[in-house]
Each structure stands twice: as C-alpha cells, then as structure tokens.
C-alpha positions as CSV (number, residue, x, y, z in Angstrom):
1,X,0.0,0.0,0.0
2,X,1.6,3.2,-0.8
3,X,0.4,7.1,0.6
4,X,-0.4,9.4,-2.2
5,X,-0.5,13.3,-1.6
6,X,-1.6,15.5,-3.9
7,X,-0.5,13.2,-6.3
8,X,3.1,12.5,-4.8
9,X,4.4,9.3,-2.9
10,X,7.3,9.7,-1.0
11,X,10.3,6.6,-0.5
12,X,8.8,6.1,2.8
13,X,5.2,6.4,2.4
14,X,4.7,2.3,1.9
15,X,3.5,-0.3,4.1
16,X,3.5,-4.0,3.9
17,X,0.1,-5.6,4.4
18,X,1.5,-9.5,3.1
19,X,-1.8,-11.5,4.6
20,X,-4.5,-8.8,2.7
21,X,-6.4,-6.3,4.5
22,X,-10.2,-6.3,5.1
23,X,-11.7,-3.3,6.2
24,X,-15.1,-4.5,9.0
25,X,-16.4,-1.2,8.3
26,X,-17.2,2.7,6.6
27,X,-14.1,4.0,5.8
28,X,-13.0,6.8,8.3
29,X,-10.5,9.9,8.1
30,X,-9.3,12.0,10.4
31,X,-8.9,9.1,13.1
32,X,-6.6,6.9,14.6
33,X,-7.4,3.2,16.6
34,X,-6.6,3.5,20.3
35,X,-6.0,0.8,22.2
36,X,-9.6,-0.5,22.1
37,X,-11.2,2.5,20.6
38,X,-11.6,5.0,18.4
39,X,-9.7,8.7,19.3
40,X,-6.6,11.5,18.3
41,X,-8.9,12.8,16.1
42,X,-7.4,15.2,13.4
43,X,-7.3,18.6,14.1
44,X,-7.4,20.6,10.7
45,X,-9.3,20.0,7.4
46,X,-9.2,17.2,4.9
47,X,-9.6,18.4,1.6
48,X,-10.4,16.1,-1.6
49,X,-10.2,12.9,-0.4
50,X,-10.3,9.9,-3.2
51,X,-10.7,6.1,-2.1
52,X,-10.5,3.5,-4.7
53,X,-11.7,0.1,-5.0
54,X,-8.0,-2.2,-5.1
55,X,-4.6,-0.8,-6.4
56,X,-4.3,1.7,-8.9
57,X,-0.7,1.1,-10.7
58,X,1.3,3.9,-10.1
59,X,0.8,5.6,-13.3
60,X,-3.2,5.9,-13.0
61,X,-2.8,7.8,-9.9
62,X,-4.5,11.3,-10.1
C-alpha cells in the first residue's frame, strides 16, 4: 500500500500488508485506533479525499 499526496508518494510512504487487509467497516478519516477504541482525532481540514476500489498502478494515480 503506498500514501499518495496530492499526487506525490514519498520513499517512505509504503506499508507491507502480506496476509490482505479487510476493512469491517465505513471508511473513516481523520482518526486513529486506540488501544480498544476509536480517538486522536485530526485537528485541521481534509480536503479532496479519493478512495479506490483495489490498487491503482502507479501511473493511473491522479
């Protein structure tokens, strides 16, 4: 999985997810898991926010 912004990826913006990921439920921004919970929510705006359905190779990223 890679971390686009505005368009951009840097070398470190990657993660290894080797078993899949399923996501349980809504997508959510702004928000981080917390032990057992949901909290440290963001504080500032989100602006244009894009989700796709599986990988996008890297040259159809907008």
């Amino acid at each position: 999985m890679k971390l686009y912004v505005d368009g951009q990826s840097g070398a470190d913006a990657t993660a290894a997810l080797p078993n899949g990921w399923r996501a349980s439920g809504p997508l959510q921004i702004g928000r981080a898991r917390t032990g057992d919970g949901w909290g440290e929510h963001l504080h500032g705006d989100v602006d244009e926010v894009r989700a796709f359905s599986g990988a996008l190779p890297d040259g159809r990223i907008p």
